[in-house]
matplotlib code that plots the C-alpha trace (Angstrom):
import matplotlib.pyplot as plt

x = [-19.3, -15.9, -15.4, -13.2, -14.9, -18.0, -15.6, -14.8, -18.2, -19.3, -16.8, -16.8, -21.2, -20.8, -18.0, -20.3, -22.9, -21.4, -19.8, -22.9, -25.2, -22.9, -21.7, -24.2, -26.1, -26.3, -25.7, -24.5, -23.6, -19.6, -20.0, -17.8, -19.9, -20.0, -15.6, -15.5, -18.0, -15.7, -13.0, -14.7, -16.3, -12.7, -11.8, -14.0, -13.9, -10.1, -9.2, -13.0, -11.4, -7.9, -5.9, -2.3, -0.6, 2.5, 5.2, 7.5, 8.4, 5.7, 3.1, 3.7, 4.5, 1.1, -0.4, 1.6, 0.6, -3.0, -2.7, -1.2, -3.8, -6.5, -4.8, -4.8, -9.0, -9.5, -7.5, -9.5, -13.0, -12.0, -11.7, -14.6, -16.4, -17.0, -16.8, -18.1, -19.5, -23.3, -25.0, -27.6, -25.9, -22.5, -21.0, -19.0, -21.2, -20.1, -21.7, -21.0, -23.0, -22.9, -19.7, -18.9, -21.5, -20.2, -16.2, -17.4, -19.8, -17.1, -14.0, -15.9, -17.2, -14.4, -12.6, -16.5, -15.4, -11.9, -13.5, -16.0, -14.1, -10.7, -13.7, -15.8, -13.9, -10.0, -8.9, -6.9, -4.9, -4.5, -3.4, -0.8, 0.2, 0.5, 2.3, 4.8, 5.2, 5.1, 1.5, -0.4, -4.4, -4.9, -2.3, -4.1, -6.9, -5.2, -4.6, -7.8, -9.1, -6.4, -7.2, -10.6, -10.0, -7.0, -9.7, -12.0, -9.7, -7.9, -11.5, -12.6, -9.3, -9.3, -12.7, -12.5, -9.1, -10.7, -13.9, -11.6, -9.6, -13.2, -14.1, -10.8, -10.2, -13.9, -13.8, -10.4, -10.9, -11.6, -15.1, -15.9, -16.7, -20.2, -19.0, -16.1, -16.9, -14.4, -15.5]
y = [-9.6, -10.1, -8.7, -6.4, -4.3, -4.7, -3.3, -0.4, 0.4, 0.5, 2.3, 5.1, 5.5, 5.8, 8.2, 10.0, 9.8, 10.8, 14.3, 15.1, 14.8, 16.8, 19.4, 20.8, 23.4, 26.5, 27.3, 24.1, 24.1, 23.4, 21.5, 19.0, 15.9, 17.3, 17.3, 13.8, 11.9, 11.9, 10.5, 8.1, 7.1, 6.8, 5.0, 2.5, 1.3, 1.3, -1.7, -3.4, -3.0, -2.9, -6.3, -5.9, -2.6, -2.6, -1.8, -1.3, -1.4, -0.3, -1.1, 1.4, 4.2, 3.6, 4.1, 7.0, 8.1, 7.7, 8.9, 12.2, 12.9, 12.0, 15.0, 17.5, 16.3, 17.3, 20.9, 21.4, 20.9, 22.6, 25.6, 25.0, 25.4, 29.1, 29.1, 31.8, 33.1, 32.8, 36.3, 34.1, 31.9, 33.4, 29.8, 28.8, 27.4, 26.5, 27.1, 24.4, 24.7, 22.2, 22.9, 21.2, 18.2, 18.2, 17.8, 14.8, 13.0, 13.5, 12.2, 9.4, 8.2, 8.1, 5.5, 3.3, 3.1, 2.3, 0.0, -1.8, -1.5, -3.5, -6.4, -6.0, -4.0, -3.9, -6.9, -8.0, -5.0, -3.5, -7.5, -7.8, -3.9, -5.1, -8.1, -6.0, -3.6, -6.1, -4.5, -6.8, -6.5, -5.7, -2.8, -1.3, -1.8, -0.2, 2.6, 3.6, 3.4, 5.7, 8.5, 8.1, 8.3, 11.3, 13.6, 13.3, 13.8, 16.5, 18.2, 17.6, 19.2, 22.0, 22.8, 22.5, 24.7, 27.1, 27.0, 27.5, 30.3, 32.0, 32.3, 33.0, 35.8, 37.4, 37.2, 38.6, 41.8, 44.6, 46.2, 49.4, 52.9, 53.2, 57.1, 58.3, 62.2, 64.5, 68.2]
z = [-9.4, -7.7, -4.4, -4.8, -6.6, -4.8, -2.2, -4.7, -5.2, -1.9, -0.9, -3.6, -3.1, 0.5, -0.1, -2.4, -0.5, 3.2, 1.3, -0.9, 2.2, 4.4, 2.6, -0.3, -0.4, 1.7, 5.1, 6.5, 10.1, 10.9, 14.1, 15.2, 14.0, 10.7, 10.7, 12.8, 11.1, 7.8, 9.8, 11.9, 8.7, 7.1, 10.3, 10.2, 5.9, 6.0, 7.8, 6.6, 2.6, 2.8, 1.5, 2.0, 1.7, -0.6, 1.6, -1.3, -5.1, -7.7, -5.5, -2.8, -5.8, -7.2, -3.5, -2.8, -6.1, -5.4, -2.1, -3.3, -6.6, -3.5, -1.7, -4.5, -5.1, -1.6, -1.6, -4.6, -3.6, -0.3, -2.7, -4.1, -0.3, 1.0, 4.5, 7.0, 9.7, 9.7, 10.2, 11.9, 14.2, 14.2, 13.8, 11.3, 8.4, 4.4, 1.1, -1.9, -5.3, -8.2, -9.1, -5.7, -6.3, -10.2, -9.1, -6.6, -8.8, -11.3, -9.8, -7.8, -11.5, -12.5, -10.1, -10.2, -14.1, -13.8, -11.3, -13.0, -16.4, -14.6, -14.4, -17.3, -19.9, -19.8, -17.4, -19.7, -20.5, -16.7, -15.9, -18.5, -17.1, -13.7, -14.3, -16.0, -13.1, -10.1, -9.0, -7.3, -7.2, -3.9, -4.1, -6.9, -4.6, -2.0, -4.0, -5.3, -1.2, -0.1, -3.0, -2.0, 2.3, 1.3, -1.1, 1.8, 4.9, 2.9, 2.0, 6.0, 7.6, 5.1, 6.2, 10.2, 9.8, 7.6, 10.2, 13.0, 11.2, 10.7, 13.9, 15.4, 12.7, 13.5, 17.2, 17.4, 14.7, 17.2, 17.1, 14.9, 17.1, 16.4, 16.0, 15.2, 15.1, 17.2, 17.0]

ax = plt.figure().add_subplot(projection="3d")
ax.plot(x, y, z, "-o")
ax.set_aspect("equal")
plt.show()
């Protein structure tokens, strides 16, 4: 198996694997490891997997590209994540469900395909489509790292805003008059 897509894979299972493990289910605590571990995480795969950005032509559109569709993936599963505060702890906390779980296994499927299938199934094809756009291997590469980094980031700093706003929104409402009765 080449090694970039061992890269790939690796890369999209511990992806999998880090969000999954964090974030499904009920009642999961919003602490700060939970919002840096994603980004130490990211932190430390980038520059272990990256080859040589494109710094211009169709290589850096496709990057950009990816970059941006990794964006929207994140906003998305962000809306797929209630957050609140817990009635136990009075912490922030999040709630995901298999919708969640189905949108990550999904999407994170997809680029192992396109993955494994650039090897295996349509080499040929995406080879004779990136000679003809100037795309080089590793910025296709590239690519697929950054949508997977920008759908995590973007789903990790939706969260710790929306787990900041929470608390910030509860604390500062101003308590209820146990009675309100003027006779």
């Amino acid at each position: 198996m080449p090694v970039e897509l061992q890269h790939a894979l690796i890369i999209n299972a511990a992806v999998l694997l880090v969000v999954l493990e964090g974030d499904l289910g009920r009642h999961r605590k919003i602490t700060r490891f939970r919002v840096l571990r994603p980004l130490i995480t990211a932190g430390a795969v980038v520059p272990l997997f990256l080859s040589a950005v494109a710094t211009s032509g169709a290589g850096l559109i496709l990057e950009v590209a990816l970059t941006a569709a990794g964006i929207i993936l994140g906003l998305a599963t962000a809306g797929l994540m209630t957050v609140y505060r817990s009635p136990r702890t009075g912490k922030p906390a999040s709630r995901t469900g298999l919708g969640y779980a189905a949108v990550w296994i999904a999407v994170i499927g997809a680029r192992a395909a396109f993955s494994y299938g650039s090897v295996y199934w349509f080499g040929p094809q995406l080879a004779r489509w990136m000679a003809t756009n100037a795309i080089s291997s590793a910025a296709l590469t590239d690519a697929i790292i950054f949508m997977a980094i920008a759908m995590v980031l973007t789903r990790t700093i939706a969260m710790g805003v929306r787990a900041v706003n929470v608390g910030t929104t509860e604390a500062a409402r101003p308590a209820r008059p146990a009675t309100a009765s003027v006779r």
